[in-house]
C-alpha positions as CSV (number, residue, x, y, z in Angstrom):
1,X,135.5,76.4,142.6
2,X,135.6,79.9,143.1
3,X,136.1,79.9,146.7
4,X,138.0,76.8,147.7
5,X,140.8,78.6,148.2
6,X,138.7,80.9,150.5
7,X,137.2,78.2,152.6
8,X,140.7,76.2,153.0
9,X,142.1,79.4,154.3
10,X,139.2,80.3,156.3
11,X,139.1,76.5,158.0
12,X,143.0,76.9,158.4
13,X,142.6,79.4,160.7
14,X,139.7,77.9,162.7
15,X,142.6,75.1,163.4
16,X,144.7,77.6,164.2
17,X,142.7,78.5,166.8
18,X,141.1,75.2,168.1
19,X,144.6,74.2,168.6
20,X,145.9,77.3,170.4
21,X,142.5,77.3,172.6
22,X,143.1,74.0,173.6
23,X,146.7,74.8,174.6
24,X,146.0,77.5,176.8
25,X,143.2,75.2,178.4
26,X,145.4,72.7,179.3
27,X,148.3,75.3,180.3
28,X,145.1,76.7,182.9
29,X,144.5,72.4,183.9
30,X,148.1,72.0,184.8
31,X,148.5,75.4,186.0
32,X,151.1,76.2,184.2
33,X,150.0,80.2,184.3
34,X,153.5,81.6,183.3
35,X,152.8,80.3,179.6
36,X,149.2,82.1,179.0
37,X,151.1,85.2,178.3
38,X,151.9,83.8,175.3
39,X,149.1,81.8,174.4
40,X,146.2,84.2,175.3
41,X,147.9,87.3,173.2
42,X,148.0,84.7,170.5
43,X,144.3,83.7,170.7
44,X,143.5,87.2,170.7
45,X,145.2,88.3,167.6
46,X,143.8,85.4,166.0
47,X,140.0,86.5,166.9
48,X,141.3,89.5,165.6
49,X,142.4,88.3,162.4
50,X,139.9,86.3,161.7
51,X,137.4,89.0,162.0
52,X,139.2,91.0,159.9
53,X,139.1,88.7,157.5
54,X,135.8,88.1,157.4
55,X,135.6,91.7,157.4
56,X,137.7,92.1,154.1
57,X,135.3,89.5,152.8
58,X,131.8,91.4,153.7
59,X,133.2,94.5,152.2
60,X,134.4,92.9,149.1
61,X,130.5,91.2,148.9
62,X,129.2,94.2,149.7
63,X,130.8,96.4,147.2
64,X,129.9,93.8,144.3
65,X,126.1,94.4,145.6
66,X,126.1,97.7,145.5
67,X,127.6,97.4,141.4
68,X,124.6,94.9,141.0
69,X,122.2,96.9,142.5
70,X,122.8,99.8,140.5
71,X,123.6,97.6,137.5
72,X,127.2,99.2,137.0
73,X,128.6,96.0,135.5
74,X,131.5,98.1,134.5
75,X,132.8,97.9,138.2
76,X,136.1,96.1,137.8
77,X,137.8,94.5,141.2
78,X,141.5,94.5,140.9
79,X,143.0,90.9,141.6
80,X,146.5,91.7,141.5
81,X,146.5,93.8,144.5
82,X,144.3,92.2,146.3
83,X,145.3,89.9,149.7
84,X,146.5,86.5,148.2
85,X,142.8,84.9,150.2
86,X,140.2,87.3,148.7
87,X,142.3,87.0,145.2
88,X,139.4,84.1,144.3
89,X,136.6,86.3,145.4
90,X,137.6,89.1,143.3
91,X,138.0,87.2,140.0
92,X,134.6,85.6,140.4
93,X,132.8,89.3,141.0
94,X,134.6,90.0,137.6
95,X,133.9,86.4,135.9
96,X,130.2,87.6,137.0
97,X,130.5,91.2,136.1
98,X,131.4,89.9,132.6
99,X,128.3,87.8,132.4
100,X,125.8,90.3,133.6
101,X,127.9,92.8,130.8
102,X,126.9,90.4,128.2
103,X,123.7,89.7,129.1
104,X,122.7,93.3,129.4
105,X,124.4,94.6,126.1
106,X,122.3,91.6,124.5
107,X,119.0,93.2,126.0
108,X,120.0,96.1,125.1
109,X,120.6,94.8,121.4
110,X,117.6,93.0,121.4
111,X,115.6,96.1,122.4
112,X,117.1,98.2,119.6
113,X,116.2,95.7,117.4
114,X,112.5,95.6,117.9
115,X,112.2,99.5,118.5
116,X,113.3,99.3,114.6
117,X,111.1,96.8,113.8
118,X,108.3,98.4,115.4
119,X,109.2,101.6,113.7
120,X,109.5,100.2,110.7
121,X,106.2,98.4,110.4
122,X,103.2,100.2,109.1
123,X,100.7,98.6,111.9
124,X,100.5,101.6,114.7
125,X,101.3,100.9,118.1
126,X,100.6,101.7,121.4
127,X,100.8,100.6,124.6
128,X,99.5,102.3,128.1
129,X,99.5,101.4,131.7
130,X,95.6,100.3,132.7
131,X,96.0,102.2,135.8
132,X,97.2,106.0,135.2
133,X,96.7,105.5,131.7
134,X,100.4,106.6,130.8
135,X,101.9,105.6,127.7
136,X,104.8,102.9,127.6
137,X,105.4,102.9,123.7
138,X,104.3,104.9,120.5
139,X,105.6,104.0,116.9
140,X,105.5,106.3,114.3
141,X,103.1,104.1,112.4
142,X,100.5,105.4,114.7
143,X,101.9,108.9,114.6
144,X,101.3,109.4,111.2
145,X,97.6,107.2,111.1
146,X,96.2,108.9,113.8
147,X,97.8,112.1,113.2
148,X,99.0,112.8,116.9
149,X,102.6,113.9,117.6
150,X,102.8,112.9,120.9
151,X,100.5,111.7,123.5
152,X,101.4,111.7,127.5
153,X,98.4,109.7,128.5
154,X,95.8,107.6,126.6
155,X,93.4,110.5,128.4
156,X,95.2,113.2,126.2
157,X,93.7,111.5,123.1
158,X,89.6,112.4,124.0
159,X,90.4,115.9,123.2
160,X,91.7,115.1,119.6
161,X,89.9,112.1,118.8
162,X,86.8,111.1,121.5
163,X,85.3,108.5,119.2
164,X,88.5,106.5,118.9
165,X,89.3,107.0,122.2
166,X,85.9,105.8,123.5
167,X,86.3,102.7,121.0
168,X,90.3,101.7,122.8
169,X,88.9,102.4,126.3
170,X,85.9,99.8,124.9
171,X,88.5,97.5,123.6
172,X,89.2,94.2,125.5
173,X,91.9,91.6,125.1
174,X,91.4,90.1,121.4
175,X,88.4,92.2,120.3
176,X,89.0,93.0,116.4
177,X,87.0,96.3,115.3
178,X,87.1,98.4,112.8
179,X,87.2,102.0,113.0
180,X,86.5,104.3,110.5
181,X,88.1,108.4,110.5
182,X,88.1,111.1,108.7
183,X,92.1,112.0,107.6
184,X,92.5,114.9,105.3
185,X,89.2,115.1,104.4
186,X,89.3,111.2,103.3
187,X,87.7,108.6,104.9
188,X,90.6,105.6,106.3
189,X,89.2,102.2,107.6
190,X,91.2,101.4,110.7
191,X,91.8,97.7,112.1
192,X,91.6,97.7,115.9
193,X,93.1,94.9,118.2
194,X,94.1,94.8,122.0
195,X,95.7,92.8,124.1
196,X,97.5,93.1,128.0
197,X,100.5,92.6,129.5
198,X,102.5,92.3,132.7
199,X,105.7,94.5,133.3
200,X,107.3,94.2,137.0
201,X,103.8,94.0,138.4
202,X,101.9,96.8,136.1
203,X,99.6,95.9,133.6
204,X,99.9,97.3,130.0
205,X,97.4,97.4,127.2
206,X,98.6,97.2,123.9
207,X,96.9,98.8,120.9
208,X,97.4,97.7,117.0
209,X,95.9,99.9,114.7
210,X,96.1,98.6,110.7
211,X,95.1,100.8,108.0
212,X,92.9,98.6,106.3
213,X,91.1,100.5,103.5
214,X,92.8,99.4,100.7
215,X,92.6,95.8,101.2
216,X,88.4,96.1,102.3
217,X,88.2,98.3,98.6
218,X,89.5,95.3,96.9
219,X,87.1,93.0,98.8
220,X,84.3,95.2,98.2
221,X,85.0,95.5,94.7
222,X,85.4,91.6,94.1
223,X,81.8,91.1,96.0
224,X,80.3,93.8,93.5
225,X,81.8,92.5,90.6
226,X,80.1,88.6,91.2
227,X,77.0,91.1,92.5
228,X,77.0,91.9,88.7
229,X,77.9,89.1,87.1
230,X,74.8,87.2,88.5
231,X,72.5,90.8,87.8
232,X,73.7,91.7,84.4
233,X,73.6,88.1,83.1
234,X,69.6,87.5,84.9
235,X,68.5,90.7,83.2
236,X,70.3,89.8,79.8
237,X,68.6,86.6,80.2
238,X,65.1,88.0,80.7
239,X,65.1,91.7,78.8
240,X,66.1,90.0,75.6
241,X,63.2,87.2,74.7
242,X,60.7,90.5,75.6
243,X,62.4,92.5,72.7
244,X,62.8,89.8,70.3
245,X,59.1,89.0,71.1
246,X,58.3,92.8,70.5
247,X,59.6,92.4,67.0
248,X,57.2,89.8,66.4
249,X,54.2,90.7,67.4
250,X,55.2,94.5,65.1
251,X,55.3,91.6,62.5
252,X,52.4,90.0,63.2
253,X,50.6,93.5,63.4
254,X,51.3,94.0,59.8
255,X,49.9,90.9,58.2
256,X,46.8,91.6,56.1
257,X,44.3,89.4,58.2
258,X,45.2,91.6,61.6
259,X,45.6,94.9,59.3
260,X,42.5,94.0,58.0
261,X,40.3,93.5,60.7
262,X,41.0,96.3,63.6
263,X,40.3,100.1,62.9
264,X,42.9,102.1,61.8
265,X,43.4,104.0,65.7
266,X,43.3,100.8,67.3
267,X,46.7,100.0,64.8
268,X,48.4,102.5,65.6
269,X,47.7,102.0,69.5
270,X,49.3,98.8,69.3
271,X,52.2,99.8,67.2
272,X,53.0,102.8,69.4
273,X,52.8,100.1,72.9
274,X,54.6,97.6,71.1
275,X,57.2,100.1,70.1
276,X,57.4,101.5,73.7
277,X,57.9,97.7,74.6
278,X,60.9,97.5,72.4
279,X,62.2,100.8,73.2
280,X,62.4,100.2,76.7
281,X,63.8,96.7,76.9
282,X,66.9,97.7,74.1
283,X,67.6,100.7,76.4
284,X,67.2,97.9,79.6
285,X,69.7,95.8,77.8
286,X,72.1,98.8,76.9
287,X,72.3,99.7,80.9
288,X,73.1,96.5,81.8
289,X,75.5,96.1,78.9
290,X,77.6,99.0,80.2
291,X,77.2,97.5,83.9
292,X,79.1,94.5,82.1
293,X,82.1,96.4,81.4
294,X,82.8,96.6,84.9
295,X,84.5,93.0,84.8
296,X,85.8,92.8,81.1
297,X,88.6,94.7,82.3
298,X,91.0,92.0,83.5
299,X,94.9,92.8,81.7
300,X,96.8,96.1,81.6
301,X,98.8,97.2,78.8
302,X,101.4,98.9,81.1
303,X,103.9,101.7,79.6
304,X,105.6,104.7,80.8
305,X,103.4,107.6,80.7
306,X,104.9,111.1,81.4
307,X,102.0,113.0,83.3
308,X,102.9,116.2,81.2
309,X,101.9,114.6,77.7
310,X,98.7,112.8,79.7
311,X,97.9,116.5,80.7
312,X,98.3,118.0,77.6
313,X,96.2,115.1,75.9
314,X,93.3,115.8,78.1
315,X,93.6,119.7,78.0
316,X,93.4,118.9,74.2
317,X,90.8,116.9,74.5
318,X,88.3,118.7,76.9
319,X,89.0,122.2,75.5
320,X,86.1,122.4,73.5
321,X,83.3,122.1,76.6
322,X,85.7,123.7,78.6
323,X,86.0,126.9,76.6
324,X,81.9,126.1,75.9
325,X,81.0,126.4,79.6
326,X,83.5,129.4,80.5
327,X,85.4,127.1,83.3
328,X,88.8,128.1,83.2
329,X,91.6,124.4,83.7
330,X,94.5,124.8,85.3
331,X,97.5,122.4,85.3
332,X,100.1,122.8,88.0
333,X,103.3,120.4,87.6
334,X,106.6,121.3,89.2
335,X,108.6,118.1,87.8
336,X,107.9,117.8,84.0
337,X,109.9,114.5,83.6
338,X,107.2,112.9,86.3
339,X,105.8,109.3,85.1
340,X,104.1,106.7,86.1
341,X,103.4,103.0,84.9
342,X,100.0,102.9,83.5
343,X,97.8,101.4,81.0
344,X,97.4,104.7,78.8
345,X,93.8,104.0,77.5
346,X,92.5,103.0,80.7
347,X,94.1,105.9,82.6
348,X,92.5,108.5,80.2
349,X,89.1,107.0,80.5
350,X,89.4,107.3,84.4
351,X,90.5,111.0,84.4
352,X,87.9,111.9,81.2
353,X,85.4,110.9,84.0
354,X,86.4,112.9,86.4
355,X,86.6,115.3,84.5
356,X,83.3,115.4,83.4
357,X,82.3,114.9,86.6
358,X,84.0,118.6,87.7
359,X,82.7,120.1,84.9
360,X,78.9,119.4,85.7
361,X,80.1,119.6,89.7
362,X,81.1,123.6,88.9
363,X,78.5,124.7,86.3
364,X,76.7,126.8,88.6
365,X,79.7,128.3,90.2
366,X,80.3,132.4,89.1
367,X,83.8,131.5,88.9
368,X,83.8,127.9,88.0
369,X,87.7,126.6,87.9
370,X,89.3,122.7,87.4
371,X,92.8,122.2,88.6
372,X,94.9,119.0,87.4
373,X,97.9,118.8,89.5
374,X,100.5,115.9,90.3
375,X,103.6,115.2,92.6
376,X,105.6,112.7,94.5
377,X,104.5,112.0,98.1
378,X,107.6,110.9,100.7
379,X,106.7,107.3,100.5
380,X,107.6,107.5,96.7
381,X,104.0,107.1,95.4
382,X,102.9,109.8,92.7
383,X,99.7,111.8,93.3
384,X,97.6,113.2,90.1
385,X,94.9,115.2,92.0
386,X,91.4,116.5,89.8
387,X,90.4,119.4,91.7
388,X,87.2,121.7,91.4
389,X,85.7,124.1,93.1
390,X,82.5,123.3,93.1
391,X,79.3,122.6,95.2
392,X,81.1,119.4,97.2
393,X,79.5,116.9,98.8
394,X,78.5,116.3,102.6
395,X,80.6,113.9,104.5
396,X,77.9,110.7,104.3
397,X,78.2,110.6,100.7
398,X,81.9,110.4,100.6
399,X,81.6,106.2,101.2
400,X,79.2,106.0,98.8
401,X,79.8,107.3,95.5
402,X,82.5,104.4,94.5
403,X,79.4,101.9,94.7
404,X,78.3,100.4,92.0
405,X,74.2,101.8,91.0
406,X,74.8,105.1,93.3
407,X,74.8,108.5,91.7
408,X,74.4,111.7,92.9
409,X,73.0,113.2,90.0
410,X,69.4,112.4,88.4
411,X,70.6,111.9,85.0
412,X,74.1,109.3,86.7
413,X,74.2,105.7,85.8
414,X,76.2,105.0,88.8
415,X,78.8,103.1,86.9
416,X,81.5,105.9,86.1
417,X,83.7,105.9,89.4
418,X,82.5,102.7,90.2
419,X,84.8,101.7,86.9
420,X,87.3,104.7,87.7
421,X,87.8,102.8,91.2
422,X,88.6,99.1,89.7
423,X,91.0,100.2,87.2
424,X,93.0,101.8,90.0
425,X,93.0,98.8,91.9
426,X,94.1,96.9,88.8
427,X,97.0,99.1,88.7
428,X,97.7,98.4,92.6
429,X,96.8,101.9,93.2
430,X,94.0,103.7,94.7
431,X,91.2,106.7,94.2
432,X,90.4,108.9,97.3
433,X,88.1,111.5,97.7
434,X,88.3,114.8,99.7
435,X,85.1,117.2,99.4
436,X,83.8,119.8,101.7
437,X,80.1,121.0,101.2
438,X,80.1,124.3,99.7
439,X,83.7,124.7,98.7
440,X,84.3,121.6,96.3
441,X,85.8,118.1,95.6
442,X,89.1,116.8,94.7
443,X,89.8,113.4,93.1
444,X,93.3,111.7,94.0
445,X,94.7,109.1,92.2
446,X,98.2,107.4,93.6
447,X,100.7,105.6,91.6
448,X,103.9,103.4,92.1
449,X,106.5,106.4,90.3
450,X,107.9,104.6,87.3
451,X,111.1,103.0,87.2
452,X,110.8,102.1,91.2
């Protein structure tokens, strides 16, 4: 449609010259010569014509490949002023401009729209070309996980971080691993997945990285929790019948026919193993009893608890073995009207604990201090820190001391953070650790900020 007008004209003048050819060869048949000077300028100028024509037509397709090739779709060919036969031909390079225009501002659309997507997930990204290693894409999800500004080439990352690096060069399409790292003194669980892709004949490797430390704390606690369930209520089952049966056979000891017929040391032998007996399995069944408590906790009374008066409460509280031990508490809180939503009770209990757990973490220290300190991170979660500066502990216990049975001290149960650690995740928050050997530990607790 766009060129009929283009091939009429064009097979127009192709008659045009059939006819005058055959004119002047049958002026040569019947030599009538005198006539060829008209014919023969006549064919001429139409060879001429009709090369320039298809001359004004090659240049016209020639200048819309050029806009094409260097994608200028804005490239607009004036119709009005052009010769009435490439008039067609100019409004279709337009009509097509137009298209391409559309097509490419939709890309373009498109392309914006995922680069926000992709910068607003919190899965990290990144892509690099399997030959040079050069990177293609970067979100700031994996900016702020990995803790890496800006990386050139996948190569650049061995300097910073050679065990993750090793583990992406490892990586093939749909492997899943998981990664652990050490952030900020903290150790994060990172979900690994790769997978390739073509882009005008280079091959891409694309990198996912998920923090998933939260969600494997939750599964982990779940599993320990039925873990206990099925311990507690075994040992319950068993300790208890041995310390009833204790009580009988004291009993039994003192009626007159036993009494009677064993010597007075040989009594008191049996009283004194009998009463270890009963000693040990009520102290059995106590231990389990507190391992119990674990999963009573189920429902949260939540209020609004400003973390000045939760402060001031637990200065008030642990003053007295504070001022006993000489360890000096410090509170540093640059928003008094801070809050979060909290069960009060609960809350307390989990930082009593650690606070106990300072105070017996910086007894031997000549200066022994304990900060409590709290404030709002960017992602508008509240921190409440419990800081000491104690002995610390080396980096292969930091995974550890949130299970359930493990203790660090002689004298530990094992069941204090272990309980710390599941009523944070009842209040859809978390408990992190940051510790260096030798200079101390710090507890973190984060928070939804009330009222958000």
């Amino acid at each position: 449609m766009i060129f009929k007008r283009y091939e009429w004209r064009l097979v127009l003048r192709v008659m045009i010259m059939f006819i005058t050819l055959t004119a002047t060869s049958l002026l040569v048949v019947k030599d009538l010569y005198i006539f060829l000077v008209i014919t023969i300028p006549l064919t001429v100028y139409e060879v001429i014509d009709l090369i320039r024509f298809q001359k004004k037509a090659q240049d016209e397709v020639s200048q819309f490949v050029e806009s094409i090739h260097y994608r200028d779709f804005s490239r607009h060919f004036d119709v009005r002023k052009a010769p009435n036969e490439l008039k067609p031909l100019r409004k279709g390079f337009n009509e097509i401009n137009t298209t391409f225009k559309l097509i490419s501002r939709e890309r373009e659309t498109q392309y914006h729209y995922l680069q926000k997507i992709l910068e607003l997930v919190d899965t990290g990204i990144l892509s690099y070309e399997l030959d040079n290693g050069e990177t293609g894409w970067i979100n700031e999800a994996f900016k702020k996980l990995i803790g890496v500004p800006y990386l050139k080439t996948i190569h650049s990352l061995q300097k910073r971080e050679e065990a993750l690096y090793e583990e992406i060069i490892k990586l093939k399409t749909g492997d899943v691993r998981i990664i652990t790292l050490t952030r900020n003194q903290q150790l994060v669980k990172i979900l690994v997945t790769a997978s390739m892709l073509r882009s005008e004949d280079k091959i891409y490797k694309l990198v996912a990285f998920q923090n998933v430390s939260e969600a494997l704390d939750e599964t982990e606690s779940k599993a320990w929790q039925k873990l206990l369930n099925v311990m507690t209520h075994e040992i319950m089952n068993s300790v208890a019948p041995i310390s009833s049966l204790a009580d009988t056979l004291k009993n039994r000891l003192k009626s007159p026919e036993i009494a009677n017929s064993l010597a007075s040391s040989q009594l008191e032998d049996l009283e004194l193993g009998i009463d270890t007996i009963k000693r040990r399995s009520e102290g059995l069944l106590k231990f389990t009893e507190s391992y119990r408590n674990l999963n009573k906790i189920t429902k949260l009374d939540l209020t609004k608890i400003l973390v000045r008066n939760l402060f001031e409460t637990l200065n008030s509280l642990m003053r007295p073995s504070l001022e006993k031990k000489n360890i000096e508490l410090e509170i540093i809180l640059r928003d008094p009207a801070l809050a979060i939503e909290a069960d009060l009770n609960l809350i307390e209990q989990v930082m009593i604990n650690l606070l106990v757990n300072a105070i017996e973490a910086v007894k031997d220290r000549e200066c022994p201090r304990i900060t409590l300190s709290a404030e709002i991170q960017n992602n508008n979660k509240t921190l409440v820190k419990v800081s000491d500066n104690g002995s610390g502990m080396p980096p292969e216990l930091l995974d550890k001391i949130f299970i359930p049975f493990f203790s660090t001290r002689k004298s530990g149960s094992g069941i204090g953070l272990s309980l710390c650690k599941q009523i944070m995740l009842l209040h859809k928050g978390t408990i992190q650790v940051q510790s260096s050997n030798g200079v101390g530990s710090a507890f973190i607790l984060q928070f939804s900020t009330a009222g958000t």
